[in-house]
N, C-alpha and C positions, 0 to 999 in steps of 0.2 A: 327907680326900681318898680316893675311893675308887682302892683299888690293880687294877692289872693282871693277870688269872689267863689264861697264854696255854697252849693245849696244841699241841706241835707232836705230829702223829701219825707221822711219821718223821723222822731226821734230814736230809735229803734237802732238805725243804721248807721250811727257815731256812739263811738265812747265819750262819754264826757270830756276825759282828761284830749280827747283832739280839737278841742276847743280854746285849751289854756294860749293866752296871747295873743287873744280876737276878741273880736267884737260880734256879740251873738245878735242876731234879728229874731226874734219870733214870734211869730203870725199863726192866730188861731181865727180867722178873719168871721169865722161864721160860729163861735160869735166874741169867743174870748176877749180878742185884743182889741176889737171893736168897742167892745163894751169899754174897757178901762180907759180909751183913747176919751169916748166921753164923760165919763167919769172924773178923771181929771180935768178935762175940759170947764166943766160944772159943779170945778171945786172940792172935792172930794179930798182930803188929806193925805188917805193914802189909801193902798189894796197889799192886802196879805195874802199871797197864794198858797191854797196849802191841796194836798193830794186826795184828801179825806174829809167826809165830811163832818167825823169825829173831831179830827183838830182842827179842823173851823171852828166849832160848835167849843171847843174846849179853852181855844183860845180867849174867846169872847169871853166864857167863862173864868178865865185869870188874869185877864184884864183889870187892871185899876180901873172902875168905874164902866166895867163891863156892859152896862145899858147902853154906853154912847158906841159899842163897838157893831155896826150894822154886820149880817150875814146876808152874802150874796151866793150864787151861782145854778147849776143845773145837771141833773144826771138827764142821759138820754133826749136832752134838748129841753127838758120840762122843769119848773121850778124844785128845789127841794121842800119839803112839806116841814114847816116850821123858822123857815126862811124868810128875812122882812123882804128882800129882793130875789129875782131869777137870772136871766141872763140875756135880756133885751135890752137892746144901747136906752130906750125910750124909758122904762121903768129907773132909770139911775138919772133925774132931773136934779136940778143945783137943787127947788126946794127938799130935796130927800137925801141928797149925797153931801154936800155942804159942808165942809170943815169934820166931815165924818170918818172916820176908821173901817174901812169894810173886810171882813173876812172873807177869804174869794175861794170856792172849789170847784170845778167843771169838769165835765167829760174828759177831754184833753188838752185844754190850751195850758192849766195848769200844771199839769204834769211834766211838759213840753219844758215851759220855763223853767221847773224847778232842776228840771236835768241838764238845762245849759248852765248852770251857774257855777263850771268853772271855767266858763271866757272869762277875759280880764273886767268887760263889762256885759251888760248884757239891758236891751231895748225888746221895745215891742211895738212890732208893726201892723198897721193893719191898712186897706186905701181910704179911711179917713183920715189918716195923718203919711200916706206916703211921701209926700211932696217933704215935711219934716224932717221924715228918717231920710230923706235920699240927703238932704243937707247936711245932718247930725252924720253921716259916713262920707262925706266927700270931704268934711272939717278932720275926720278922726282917722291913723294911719293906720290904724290895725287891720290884720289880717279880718277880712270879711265871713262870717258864717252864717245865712238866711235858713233860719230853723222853720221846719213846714211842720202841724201839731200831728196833721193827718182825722182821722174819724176813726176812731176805735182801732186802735193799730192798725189801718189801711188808707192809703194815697190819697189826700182829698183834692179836688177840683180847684175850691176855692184857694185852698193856701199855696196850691200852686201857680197858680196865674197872680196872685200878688206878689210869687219872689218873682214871677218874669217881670211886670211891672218895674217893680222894684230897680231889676237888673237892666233892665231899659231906661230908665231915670237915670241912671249912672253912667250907662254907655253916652248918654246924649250928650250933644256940645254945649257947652257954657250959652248964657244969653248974651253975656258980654264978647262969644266970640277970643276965647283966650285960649282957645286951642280945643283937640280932640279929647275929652274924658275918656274914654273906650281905648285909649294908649297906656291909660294906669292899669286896667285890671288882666288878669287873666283866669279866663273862666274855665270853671269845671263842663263836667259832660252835664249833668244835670242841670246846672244853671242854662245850657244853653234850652234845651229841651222847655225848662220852664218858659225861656224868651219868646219860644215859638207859639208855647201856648197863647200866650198873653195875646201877643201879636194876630192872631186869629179873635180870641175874644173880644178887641178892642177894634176888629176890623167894619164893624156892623154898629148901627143903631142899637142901643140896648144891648149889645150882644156880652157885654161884661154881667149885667143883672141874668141873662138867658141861662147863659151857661152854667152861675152860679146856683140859680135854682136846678138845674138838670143831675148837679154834680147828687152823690148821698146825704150831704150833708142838707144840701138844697133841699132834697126831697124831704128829708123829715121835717125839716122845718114847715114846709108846703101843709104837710100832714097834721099837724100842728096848729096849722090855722095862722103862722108866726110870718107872710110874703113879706108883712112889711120892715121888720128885722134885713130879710136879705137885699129888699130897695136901699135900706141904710147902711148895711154893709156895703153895699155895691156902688156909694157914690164918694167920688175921689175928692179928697185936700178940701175937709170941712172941720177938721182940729189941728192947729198949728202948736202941734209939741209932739214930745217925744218920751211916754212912759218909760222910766228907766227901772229897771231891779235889781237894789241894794242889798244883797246878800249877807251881811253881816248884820243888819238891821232888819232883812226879810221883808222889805217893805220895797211894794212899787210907787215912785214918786215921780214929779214930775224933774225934766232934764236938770231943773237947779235946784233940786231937793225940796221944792216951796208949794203950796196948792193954790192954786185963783182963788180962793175963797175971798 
């Protein structure tokens, strides 16, 4: 039975509850998911997303032993002021992330996430860990939902051409040659739309970093003085896992609940 590949391109445009009995993707690639991809990567215990940066800040605060609890993230691309971290993959190193507890709020990748979390599970993707997540969904049967954060309630560049990615990784044939993968899914209008993009982005030298920088999200960053953020965003299958979000515990962890530390 062929399964369901749905892309919502903002969260805006699903209800929550049309998520119950899937598997959510969501990709804030410039810079959200990015970030936590390395952050686990580099050992980190765990990320707490929260909407506000009050219940960041409050959480840390009722914390048992609140000093160990790090605050990360960024309004408007830029650090929050009183914050030990921002939201560049490079600022979250194992020496600073390490067996640590980070409270995470951002623009939109957070928001994103905390609105899918009535799929049955819910990951996050971003093209440092695509190769990952395209594995972690070809092992899991559920109905597929590639959540795009967008940039301030509006379509962004970058997290669409990672669901086409994404949806391209999936359509492709096995290495072993065990048949066509692109026979399980059936795609939405949208996901196709994303495929295309991809497929141009990906057609060119650099052309995945180019267009990333071009997109809104690209350009603040640009603006920012932050190019090298979006080089690190734009280079594919450099963390092998798969940030998962645990809803009952609110905690993002890695796919077997455990941190490399």
């Amino acid at each position: 039975m062929p399964r369901s590949l749905t892309v919502h391109l903002l969260p805006a445009l699903f209800e929550p509850s049309d998520l119950c009995g899937g598997i959510a993707v969501v990709t804030d690639v410039l810079r959200a998911t990015t970030t936590v991809a390395y952050a686990l990567k580099n050992g980190a215990q765990s990320i707490v997303p929260f909407e506000s940066i009050e219940e960041a800040v409050a959480h840390r605060e009722d914390s048992a032993g609140g000093s160990e609890v790090l605050l990360g993230g960024e309004r408007g691309g830029e650090p929050i002021a009183g914050f030990d971290l921002g939201n560049s993959p490079s600022e979250w190193s194992r020496e600073i992330v390490a067996d640590r507890e980070i409270a995470f709020t951002t623009t939109n990748g957070t928001r994103a996430l905390l609105r899918s979390a009535s799929a049955d599970r819910i990951v996050t993707g971003a093209f440092a860990n695509l190769q990952a997540v395209r594995e972690l969904l070809i092992e899991d049967s559920r109905l597929i939902h590639i959540v795009c954060a967008g940039t301030v309630g509006k379509v962004s560049t970058e997290d669409c051409i990672f669901a086409g990615a994404l949806v391209d990784r999936l359509l492709a044939r096995s290495p072993q040659g065990a048949g066509a993968v692109e026979e399980s899914f059936v795609l939405c209008d949208a996901a196709r739309l994303v495929l295309s993009h991809w497929k141009v982005a990906a057609s060119t030298h650099d052309g995945l970093f180019e267009a990333m920088k071009a997109g809104s999200g690209g350009r603040n960053l640009m603006r920012l003085g932050l190019e090298a953020d979006i080089r690190t965003a734009a280079t594919l299958d450099q963390v092998d896992l798969v940030p998962e979000y645990l809803p009952q515990s609110r905690r993002i962890c890695r796919t077997d609940g455990e941190s490399t530390g």
